[in-house]
C-alpha positions as semicolon CSV with decimal commas, in nm:
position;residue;x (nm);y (nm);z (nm)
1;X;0,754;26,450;-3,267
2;X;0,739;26,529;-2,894
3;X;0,583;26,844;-2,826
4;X;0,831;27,110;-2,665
5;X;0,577;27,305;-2,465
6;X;0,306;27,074;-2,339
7;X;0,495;26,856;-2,131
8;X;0,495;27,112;-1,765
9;X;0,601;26,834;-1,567
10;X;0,959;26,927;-1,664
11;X;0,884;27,269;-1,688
12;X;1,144;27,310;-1,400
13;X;1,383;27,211;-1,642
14;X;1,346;27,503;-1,848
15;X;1,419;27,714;-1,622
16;X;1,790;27,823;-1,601
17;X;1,935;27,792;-1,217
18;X;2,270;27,924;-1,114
19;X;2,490;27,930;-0,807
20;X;2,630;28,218;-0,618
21;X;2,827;28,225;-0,274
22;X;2,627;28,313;0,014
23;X;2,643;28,658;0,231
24;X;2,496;28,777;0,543
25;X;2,193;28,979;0,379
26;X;1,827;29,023;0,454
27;X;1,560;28,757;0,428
28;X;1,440;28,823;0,066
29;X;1,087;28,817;0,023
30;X;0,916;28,452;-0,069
31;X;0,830;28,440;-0,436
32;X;0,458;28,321;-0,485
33;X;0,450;27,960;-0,560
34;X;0,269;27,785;-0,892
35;X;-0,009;27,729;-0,679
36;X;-0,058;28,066;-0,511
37;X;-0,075;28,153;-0,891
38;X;-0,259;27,903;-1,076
39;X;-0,553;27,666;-0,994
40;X;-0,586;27,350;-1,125
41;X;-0,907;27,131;-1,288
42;X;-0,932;26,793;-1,469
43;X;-1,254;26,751;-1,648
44;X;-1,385;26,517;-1,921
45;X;-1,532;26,693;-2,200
46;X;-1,794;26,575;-2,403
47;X;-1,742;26,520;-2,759
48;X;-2,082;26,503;-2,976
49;X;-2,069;26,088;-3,056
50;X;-2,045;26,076;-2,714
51;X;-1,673;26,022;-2,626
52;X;-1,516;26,247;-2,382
53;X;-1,173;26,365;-2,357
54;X;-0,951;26,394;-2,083
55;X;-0,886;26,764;-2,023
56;X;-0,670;27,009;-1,757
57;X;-0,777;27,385;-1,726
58;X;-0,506;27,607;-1,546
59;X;-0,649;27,920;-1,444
60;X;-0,480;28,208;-1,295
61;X;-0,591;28,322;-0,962
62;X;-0,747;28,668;-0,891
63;X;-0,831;28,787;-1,213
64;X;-0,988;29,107;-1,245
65;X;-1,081;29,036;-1,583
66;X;-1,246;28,778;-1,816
67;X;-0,957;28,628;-1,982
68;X;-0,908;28,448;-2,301
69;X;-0,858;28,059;-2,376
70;X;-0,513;27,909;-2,529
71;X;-0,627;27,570;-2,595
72;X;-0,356;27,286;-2,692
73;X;-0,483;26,917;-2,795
74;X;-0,188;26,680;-2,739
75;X;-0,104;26,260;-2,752
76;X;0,178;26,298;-2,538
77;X;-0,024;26,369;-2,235
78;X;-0,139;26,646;-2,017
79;X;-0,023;26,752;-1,679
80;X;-0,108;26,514;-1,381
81;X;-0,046;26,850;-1,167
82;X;0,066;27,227;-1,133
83;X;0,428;27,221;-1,232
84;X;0,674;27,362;-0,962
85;X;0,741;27,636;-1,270
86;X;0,629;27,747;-1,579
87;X;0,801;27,738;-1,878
88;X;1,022;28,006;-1,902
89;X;0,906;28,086;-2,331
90;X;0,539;28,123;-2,141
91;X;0,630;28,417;-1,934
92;X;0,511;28,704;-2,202
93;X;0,219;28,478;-2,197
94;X;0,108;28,508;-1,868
95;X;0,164;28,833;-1,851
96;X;-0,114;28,876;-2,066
97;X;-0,309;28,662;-1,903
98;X;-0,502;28,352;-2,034
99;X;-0,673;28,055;-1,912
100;X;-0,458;27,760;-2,045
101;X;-0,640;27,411;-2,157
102;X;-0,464;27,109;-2,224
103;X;-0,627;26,811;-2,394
104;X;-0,555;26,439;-2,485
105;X;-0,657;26,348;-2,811
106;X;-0,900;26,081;-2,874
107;X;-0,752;25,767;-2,758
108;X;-0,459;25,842;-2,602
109;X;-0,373;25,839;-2,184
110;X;-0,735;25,921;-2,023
111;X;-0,923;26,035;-2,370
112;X;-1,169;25,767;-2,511
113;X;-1,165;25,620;-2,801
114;X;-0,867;25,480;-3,073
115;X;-0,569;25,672;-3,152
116;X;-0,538;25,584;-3,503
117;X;-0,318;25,915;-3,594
118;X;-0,529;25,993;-3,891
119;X;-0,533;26,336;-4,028
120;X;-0,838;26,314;-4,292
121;X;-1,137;26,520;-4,199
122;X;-1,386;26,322;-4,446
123;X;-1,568;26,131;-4,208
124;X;-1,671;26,242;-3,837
125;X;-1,523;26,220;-3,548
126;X;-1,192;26,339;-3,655
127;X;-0,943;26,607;-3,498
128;X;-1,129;26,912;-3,643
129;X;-1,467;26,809;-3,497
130;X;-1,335;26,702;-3,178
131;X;-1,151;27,046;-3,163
132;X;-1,464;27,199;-3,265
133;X;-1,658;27,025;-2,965
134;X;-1,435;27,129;-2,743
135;X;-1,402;27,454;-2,784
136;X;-1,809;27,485;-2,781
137;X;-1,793;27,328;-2,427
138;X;-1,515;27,553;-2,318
139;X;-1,654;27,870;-2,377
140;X;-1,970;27,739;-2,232
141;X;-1,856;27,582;-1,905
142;X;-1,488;27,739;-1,805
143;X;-1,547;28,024;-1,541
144;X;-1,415;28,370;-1,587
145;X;-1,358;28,333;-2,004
146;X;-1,406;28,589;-2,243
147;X;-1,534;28,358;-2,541
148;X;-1,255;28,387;-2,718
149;X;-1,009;28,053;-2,771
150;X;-0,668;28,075;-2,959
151;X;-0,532;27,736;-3,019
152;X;-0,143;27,661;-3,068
153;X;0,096;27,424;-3,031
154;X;0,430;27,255;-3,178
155;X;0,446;26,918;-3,370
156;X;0,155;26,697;-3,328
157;X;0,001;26,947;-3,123
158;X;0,092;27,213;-3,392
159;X;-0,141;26,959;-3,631
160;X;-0,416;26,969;-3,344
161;X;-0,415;27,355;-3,369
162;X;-0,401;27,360;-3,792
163;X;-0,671;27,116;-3,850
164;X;-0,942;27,306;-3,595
165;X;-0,909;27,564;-3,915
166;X;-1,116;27,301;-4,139
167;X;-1,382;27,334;-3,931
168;X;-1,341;27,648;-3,748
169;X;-1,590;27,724;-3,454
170;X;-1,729;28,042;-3,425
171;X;-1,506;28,117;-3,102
172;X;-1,194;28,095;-3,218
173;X;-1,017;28,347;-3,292
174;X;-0,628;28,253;-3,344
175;X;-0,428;28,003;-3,400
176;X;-0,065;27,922;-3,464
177;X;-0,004;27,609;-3,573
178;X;0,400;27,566;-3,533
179;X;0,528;27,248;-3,741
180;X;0,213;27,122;-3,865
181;X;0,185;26,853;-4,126
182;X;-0,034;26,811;-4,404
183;X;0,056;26,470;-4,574
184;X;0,239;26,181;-4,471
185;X;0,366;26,053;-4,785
186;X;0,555;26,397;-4,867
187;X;0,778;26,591;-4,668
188;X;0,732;26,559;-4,316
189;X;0,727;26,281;-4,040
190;X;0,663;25,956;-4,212
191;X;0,851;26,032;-4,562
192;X;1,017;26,269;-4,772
193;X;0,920;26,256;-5,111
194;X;0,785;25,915;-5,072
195;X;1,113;25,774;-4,945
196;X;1,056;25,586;-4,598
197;X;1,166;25,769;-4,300
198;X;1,287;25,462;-4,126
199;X;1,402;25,517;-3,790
200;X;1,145;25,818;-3,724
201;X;0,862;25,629;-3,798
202;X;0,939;25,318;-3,662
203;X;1,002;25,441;-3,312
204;X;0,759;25,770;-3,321
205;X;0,468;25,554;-3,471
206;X;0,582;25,303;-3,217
207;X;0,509;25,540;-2,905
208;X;0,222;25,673;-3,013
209;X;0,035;25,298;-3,076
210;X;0,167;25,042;-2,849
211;X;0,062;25,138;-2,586
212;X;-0,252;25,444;-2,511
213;X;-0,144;25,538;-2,195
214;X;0,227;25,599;-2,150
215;X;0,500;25,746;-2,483
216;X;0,647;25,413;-2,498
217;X;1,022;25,361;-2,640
218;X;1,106;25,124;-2,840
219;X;1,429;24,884;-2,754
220;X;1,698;24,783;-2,949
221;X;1,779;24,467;-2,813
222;X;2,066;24,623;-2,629
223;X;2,227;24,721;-2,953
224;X;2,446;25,045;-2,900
225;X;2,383;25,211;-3,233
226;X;2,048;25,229;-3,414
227;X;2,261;25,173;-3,749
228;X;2,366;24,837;-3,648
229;X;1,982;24,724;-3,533
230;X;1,785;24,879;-3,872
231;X;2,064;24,736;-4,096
232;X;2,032;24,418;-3,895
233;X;1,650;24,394;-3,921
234;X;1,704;24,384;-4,328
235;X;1,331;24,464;-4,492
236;X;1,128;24,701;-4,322
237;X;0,859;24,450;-4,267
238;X;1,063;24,224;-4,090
239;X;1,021;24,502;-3,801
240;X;0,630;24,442;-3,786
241;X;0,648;24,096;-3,841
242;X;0,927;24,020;-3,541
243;X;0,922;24,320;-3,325
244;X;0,582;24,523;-3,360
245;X;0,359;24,152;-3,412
246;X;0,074;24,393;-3,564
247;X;0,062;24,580;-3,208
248;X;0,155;24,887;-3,436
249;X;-0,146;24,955;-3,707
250;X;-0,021;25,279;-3,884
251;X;0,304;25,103;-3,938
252;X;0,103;24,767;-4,112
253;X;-0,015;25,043;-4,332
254;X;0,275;25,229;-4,425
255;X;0,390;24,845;-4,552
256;X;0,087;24,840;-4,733
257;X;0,045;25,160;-4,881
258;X;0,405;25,260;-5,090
259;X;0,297;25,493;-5,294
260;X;0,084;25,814;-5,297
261;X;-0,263;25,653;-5,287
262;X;-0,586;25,766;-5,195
263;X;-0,443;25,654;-4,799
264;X;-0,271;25,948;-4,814
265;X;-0,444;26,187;-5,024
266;X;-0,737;26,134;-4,880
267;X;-0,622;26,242;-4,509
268;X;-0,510;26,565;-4,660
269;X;-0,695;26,788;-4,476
270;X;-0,570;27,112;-4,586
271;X;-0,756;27,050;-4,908
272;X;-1,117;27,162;-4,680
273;X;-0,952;27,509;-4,596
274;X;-1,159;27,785;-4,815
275;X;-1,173;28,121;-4,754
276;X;-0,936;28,248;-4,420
277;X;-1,136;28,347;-4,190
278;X;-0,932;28,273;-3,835
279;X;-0,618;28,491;-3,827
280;X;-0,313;28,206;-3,788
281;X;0,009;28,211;-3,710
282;X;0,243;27,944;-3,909
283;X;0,563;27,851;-3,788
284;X;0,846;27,690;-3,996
285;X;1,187;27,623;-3,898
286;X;1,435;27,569;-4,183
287;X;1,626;27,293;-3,964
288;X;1,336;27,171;-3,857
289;X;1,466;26,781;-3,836
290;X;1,057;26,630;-3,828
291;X;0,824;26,889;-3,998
292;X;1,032;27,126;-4,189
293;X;0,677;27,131;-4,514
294;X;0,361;27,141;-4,395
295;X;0,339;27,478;-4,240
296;X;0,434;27,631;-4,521
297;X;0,170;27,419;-4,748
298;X;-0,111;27,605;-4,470
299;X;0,043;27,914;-4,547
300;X;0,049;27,883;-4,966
301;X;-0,269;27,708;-4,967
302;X;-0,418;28,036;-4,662
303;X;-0,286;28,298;-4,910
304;X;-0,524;28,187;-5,186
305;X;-0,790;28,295;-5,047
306;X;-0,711;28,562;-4,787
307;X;-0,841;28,897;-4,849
308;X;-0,908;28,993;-4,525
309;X;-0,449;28,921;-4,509
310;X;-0,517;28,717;-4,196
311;X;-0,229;28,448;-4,260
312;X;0,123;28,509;-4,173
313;X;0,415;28,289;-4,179
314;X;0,751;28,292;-3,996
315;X;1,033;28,107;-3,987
316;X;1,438;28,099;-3,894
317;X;1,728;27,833;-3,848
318;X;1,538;27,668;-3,603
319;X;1,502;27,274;-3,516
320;X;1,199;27,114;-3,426
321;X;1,029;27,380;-3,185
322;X;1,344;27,535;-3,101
323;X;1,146;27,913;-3,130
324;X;1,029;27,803;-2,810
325;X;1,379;27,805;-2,692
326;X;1,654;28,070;-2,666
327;X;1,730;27,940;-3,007
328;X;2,080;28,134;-3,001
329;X;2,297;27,851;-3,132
330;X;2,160;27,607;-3,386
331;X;2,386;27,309;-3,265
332;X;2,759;27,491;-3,224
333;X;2,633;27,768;-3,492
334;X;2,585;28,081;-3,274
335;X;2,285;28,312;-3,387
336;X;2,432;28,612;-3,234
337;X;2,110;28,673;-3,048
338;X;1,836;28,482;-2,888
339;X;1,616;28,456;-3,167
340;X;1,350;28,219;-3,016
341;X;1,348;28,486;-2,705
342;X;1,222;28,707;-2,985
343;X;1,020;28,520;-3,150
344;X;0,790;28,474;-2,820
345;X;0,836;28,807;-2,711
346;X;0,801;28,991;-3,041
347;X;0,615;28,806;-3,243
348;X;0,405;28,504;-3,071
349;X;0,277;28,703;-2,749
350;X;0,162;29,008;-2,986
351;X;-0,022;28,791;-3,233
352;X;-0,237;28,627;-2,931
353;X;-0,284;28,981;-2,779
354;X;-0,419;29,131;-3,058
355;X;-0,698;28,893;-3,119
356;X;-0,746;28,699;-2,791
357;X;-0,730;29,062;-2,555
358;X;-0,763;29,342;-2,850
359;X;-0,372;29,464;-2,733
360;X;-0,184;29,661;-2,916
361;X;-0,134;29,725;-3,277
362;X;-0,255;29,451;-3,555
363;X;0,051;29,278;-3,651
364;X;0,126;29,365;-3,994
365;X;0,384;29,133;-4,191
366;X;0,297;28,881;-4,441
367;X;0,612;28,705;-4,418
368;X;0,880;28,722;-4,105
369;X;1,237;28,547;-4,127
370;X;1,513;28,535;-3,922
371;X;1,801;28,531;-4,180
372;X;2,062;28,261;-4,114
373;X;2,454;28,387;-4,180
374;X;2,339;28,756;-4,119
375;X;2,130;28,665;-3,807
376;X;1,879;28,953;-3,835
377;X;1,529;28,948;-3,903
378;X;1,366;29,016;-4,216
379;X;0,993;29,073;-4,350
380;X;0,896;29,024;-4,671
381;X;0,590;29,154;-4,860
382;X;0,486;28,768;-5,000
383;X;0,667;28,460;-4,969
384;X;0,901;28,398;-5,194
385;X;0,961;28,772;-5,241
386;X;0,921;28,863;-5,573
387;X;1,315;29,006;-5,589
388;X;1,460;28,650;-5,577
389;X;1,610;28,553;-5,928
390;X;1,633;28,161;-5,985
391;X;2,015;28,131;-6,039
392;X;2,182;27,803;-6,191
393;X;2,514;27,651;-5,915
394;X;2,706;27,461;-6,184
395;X;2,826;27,092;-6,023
396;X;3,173;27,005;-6,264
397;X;3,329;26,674;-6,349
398;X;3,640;26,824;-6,165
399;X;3,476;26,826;-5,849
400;X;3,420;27,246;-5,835
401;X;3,124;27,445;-5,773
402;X;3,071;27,738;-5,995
403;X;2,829;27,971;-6,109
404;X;2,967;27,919;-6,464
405;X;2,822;27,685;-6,664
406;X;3,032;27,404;-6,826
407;X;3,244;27,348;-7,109
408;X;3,157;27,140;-7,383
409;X;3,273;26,789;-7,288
410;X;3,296;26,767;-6,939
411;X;3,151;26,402;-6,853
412;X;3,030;26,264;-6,540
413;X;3,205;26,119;-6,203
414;X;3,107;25,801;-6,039
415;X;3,072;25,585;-5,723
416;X;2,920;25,260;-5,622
417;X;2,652;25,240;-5,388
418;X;2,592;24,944;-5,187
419;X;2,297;24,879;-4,969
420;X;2,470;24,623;-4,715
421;X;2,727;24,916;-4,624
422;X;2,461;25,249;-4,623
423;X;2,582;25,621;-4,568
424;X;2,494;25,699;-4,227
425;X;2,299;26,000;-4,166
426;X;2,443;26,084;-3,859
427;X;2,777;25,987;-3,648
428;X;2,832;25,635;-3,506
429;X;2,736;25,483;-3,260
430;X;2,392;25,696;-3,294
431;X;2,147;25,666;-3,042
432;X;1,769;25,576;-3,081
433;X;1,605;25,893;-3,217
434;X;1,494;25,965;-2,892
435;X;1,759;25,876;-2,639
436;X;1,958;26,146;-2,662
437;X;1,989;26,536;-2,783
438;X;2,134;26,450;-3,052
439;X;1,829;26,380;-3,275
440;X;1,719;26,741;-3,253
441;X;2,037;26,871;-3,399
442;X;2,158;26,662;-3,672
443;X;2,013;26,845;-4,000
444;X;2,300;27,127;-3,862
445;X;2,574;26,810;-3,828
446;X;2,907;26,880;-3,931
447;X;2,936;26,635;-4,290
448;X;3,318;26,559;-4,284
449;X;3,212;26,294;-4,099
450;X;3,109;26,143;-4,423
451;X;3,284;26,327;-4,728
452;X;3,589;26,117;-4,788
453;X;3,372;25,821;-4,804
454;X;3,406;25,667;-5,150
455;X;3,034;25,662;-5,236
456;X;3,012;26,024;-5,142
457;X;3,068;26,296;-5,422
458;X;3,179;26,599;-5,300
459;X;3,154;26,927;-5,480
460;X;3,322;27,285;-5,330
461;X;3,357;27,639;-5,472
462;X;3,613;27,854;-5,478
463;X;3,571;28,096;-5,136
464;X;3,317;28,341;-5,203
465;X;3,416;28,704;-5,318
466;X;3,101;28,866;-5,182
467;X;2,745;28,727;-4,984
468;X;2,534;28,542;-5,136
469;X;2,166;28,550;-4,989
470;X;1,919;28,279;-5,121
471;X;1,568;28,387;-5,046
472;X;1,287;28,176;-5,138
473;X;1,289;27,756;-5,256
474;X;1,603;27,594;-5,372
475;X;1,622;27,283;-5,610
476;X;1,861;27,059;-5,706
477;X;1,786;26,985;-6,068
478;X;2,068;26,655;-6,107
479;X;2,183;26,457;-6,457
480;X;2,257;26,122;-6,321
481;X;2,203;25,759;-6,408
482;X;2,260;25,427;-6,200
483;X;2,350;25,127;-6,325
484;X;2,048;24,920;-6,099
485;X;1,651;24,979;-6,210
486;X;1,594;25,196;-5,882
487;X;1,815;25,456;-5,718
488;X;1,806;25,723;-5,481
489;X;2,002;26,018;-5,482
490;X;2,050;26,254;-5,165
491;X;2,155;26,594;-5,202
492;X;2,294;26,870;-4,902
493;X;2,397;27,216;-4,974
494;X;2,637;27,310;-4,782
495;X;2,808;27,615;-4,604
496;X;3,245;27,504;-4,536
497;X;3,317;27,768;-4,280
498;X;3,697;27,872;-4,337
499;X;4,010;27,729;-4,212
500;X;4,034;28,058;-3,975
501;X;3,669;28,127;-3,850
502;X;3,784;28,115;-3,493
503;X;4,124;28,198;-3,322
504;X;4,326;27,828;-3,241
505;X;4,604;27,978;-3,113
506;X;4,579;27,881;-2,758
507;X;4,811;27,638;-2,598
508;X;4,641;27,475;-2,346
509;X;4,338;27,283;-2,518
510;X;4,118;27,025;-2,341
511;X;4,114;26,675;-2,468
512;X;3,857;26,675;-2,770
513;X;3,799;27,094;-2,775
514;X;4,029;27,147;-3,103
515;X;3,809;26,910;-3,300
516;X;3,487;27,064;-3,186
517;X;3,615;27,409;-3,318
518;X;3,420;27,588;-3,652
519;X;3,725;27,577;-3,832
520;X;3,665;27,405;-4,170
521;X;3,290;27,273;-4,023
522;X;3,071;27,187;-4,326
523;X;2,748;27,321;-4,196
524;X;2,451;27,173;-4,389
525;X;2,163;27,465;-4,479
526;X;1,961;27,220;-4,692
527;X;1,929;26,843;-4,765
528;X;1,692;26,601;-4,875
529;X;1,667;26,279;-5,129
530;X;1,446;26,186;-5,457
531;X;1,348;25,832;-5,535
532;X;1,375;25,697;-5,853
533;X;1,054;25,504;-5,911
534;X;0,849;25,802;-5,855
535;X;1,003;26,047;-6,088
536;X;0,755;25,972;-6,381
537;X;0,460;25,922;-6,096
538;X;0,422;25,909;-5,746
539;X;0,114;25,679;-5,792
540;X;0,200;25,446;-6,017
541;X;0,596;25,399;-5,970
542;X;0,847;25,278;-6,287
543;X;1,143;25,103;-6,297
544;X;1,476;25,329;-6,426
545;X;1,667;25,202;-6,770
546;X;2,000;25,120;-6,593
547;X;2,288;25,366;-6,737
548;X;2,077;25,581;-6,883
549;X;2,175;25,977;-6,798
550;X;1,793;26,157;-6,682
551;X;1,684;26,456;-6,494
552;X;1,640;26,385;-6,102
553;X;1,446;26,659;-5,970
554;X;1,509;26,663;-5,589
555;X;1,324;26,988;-5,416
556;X;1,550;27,149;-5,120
557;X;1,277;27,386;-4,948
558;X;1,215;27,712;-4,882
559;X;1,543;27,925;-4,709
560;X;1,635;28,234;-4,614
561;X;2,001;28,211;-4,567
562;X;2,343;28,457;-4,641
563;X;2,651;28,219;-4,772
564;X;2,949;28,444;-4,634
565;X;3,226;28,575;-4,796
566;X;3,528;28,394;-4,778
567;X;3,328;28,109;-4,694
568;X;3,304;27,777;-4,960
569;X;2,956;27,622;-5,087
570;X;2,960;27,251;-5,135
571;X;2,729;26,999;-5,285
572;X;2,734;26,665;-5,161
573;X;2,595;26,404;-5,324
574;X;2,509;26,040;-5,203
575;X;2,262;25,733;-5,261
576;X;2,196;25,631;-4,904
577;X;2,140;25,794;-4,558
578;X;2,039;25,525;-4,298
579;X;1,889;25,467;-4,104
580;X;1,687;25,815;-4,128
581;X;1,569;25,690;-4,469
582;X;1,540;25,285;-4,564
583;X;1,757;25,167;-4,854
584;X;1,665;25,108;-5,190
585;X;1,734;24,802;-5,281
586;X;1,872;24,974;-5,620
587;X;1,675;24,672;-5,816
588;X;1,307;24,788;-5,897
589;X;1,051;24,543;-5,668
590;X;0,658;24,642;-5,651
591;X;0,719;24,789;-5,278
592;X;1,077;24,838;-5,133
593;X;0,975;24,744;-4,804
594;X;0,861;24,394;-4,884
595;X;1,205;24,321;-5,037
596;X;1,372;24,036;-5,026
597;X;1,775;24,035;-4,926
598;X;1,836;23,881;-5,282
599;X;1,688;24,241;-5,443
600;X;1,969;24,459;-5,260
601;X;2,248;24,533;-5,478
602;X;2,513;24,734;-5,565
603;X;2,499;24,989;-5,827
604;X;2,772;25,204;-6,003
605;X;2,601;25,607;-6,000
606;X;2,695;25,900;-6,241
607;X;2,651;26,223;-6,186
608;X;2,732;26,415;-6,531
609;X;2,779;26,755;-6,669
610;X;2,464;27,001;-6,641
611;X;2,371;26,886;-6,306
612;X;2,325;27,229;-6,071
613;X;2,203;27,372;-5,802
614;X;1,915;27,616;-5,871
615;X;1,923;27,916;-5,613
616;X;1,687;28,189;-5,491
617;X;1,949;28,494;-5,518
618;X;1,847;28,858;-5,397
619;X;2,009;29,130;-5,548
């Protein structure tokens, strides 16, 4: 969960540099440097118990004007100096004008205190009243401010920037929280759907705790490929007990705390928001590999009680912050325009504007989308739109996809799952989630990689006669059994691009370019996984009746997506995905990641007639 736009000390990074041949010409002027620009101040602010946080205020130079506060509270650190650039997504930003605040959170690099990553708002201090204090002291004791603070941010900082809005202080007057979370147990960093997400919360939890004052990898004992080192660690607690040593706290009580207990609930802090008072700003993106729920939970839970219409939501096929990037591929995928250019520039800079400076019109849309497959944008009225019709995706014994439902007697189709050999999520050797790019891309992975594995069932339609735009949430709504007393089943709709999508006619190919072509790339638009013991209750867990054929429920998220003609859909369907998500042992124990090796066995998995995909379809 590292935060795309905080970190300035790479800002130069972001910045795209190219090379032309030299030419007598004239001595072109001297661009003004970050400093002739921007001054810089580190302050500790004072937080009401008495803490105080470490904070940097960059201020523009020379203005003519009392300008605005964008305020971002961060754990990854704030800048130790003026960057030799800005950010490139910040330049509509500055044009405007704003005096930008950067803050470590309570116990992390300078800040006092313990970073204990909790997101409950029930007892004080927490993130909303240490936002609140804040903001009181900035408008108070920053020179040249209007009084009026927006906060934003992506990730943890996009949490930061959500939570103020449970206790809101009278000064501020927009936020955008962009990837925010509301509950661990559910669908964002830490699990989805109460399934473990292993190797993201081992090594994110990891940086955040072991040590306050640097983002601290974690080693894998010189392994080359994560998969090797979680399936070699065996229980998830064997990673506190030998590698963490109870240096890692939030990880002791992920071990301790399985199920969807009052830990969790009770850090759900969206449940203080009342009436909307503070016009925000939620981002989504539909790829988004970390936080791809909770922004939309602000949103649903906003629009309840919004009469002034002060909530908005937008969202597109983005990854984790990638709106504050050019965001015109999504891995290989081309967008056909630079949708995250657009997003800043259209969308982010005019919402700040409006309420931080009074600019320009009032912006106006409920709901904002940047449609994948027709790569345009869209606005809707509400979210879902009220046009989408929930439309049954038949899944057939004979391995096709249809929109026709099926015959009397089709049966089911099988495969054996086995813990000690797990799907992997991604391809091998994979890196720690970190280490390299590929992390931020995966969700948008091409899945041949895994669909002629045998404990794989693939599913593919006929190529499509006409679109087919899906609008709103998609479920999978499966008729399975497993032969074990515990299962999980994953499920990823899936786009096949055709055999033809781009020209392979050339001759003179570079070693490794034919296979990296779109032709025939199964390009995931939505995947996630159930877990059997908490179909009946997330609380209180139950062990499955092995063979037994039951509905699996397994939510997909909200899209907005176009499924091209002459393009396939495919369903597959698996029981593992490691190491993003830890294995079920397939044997019911009281808490999966206490089990011992002697619990992990195989299982033999239907999946029988009736099982579907349910679809948001516009007309």
């Amino acid at each position: 969960m590292r935060a795309t736009i905080v970190l300035l000390a790479a800002a130069a990074a972001l910045i795209p540099v190219s090379f032309v041949a030299a030419r007598p010409q004239a001595t072109p002027p001297v661009a003004p440097s970050i400093a002739d620009q921007f001054t810089y101040t580190r302050v500790m602010v004072p937080m009401h118990d008495g803490a105080k946080m470490e904070t940097v205020i960059i201020a523009p130079k020379g203005a003519t004007a009392k300008l605005p506060i964008l305020f971002q509270r961060t754990p990854y650190g704030v800048p130790a100096a003026l960057p030799p650039q800005m950010p490139a997504s910040w330049k509509p930003l500055i044009a405007d004008g704003y005096i930008f605040v950067f803050q470590s959170m309570r116990g992390r690099f300078g800040s006092d205190g313990t970073f204990t990553l909790s997101t409950s708002v029930k007892t004080s201090p927490n993130e909303a009243t240490d936002a609140y204090d804040s903001i009181d002291w900035l408008v108070k004791n920053v020179p040249n401010n209007n009084g009026k603070v927006g906060m934003w941010g992506v990730s943890y900082p996009g949490f930061a920037a959500a939570v103020s809005l449970a206790k809101p202080h009278p000064a501020l007057k927009a936020v955008s929280p962009q990837a925010a979370w509301i509950d661990y147990w559910q669908s964002d960093d830490l699990h989805r759907n109460g399934a473990l997400r292993l190797s993201y919360a081992t090594e994110w939890v990891y940086s955040l705790q072991n040590d306050k004052t640097q983002n601290k990898e974690l080693s894998l004992d010189g392994l080359t490929d994560a998969y090797d080192w979680y399936l070699k660690m065996g229980s998830v607690e064997n990673i506190d007990k030998d590698v963490f040593k109870g240096s890692v706290p939030l990880f002791q009580s992920l071990l301790d705390h399985p199920n969807h207990d009052s830990f969790y609930t009770d850090q759900n802090w969206q449940k203080a928001l009342g009436k909307t008072t503070v016009p925000t700003l939620n981002v989504a993106g539909f790829w988004d590999q970390e936080d791809p729920w909770g922004s939309w939970q602000i949103y649903a839970q906003q629009k309840k009680n919004d009469p002034d219409h002060l909530a908005q939501i937008v969202s597109g096929p983005w990854r984790h912050g990638g709106w504050q990037s050019k965001a015109d591929f999504l891995g290989p995928i081309p967008l056909g325009t630079e949708s995250g250019t657009e997003f800043q520039t259209q969308i982010q800079a005019p919402f700040f504007a409006y309420w931080l400076h009074g600019k320009g019109p009032r912006p106006d849309f409920t709901a904002r989308m940047f449609q994948s497959g027709s790569n345009v944008w869209k606005s809707y009225a509400t979210w879902p739109p009220a046009g989408a019709k929930p439309t049954d995706l038949y899944l057939h014994d004979d391995g096709s996809l249809s929109f026709t439902a099926p015959a009397a007697g089709e049966g089911c189709r099988d495969y054996v799952s086995d813990p000690a050999n797990p799907v992997p999520f991604r391809m091998r050797p994979m890196s720690r989630t970190y280490a390299t790019p590929d992390w931020r891309s995966w969700e948008s992975d091409d899945q041949r990689f895994v669909d002629h594995r045998p404990d794989v069932l693939s599913y593919t339609s006929e190529p499509l006669d006409h679109d087919v735009t899906v609008t709103g949430e998609i479920a999978a709504k499966l008729m399975a059994s497993t032969s074990g007393t515990d299962s999980d089943f994953v499920v990823k709709l899936i786009e096949v691009l055709p055999a033809d999508f781009v020209d392979t006619s050339a001759t003179n190919w570079a070693i490794g370019e034919y296979a990296r072509t779109l032709n025939g790339y199964q390009w995931p638009i939505a995947m996630d996984v159930r877990r059997g013991r908490f179909l009946a209750s997330d609380t209180n867990p139950q062990p499955l009746a092995p063979n037994k054929v039951i509905a699996w429920d397994v939510p997909l998220r909200d899209h907005d997506h176009v499924f091209k003609k002459g393009h396939r859909i495919m369903v597959q369907i698996q029981s593992t995905w490691f190491p993003v998500i830890d294995r079920n042992p397939q044997s019911f124990v009281p808490n999966i990641m206490r089990a011992k090796p002697s619990d992990f066995v195989k299982a033999t998995q239907r999946v029988c007639s009736g099982s579907k995909i349910v679809l948001p379809l516009m007309g």
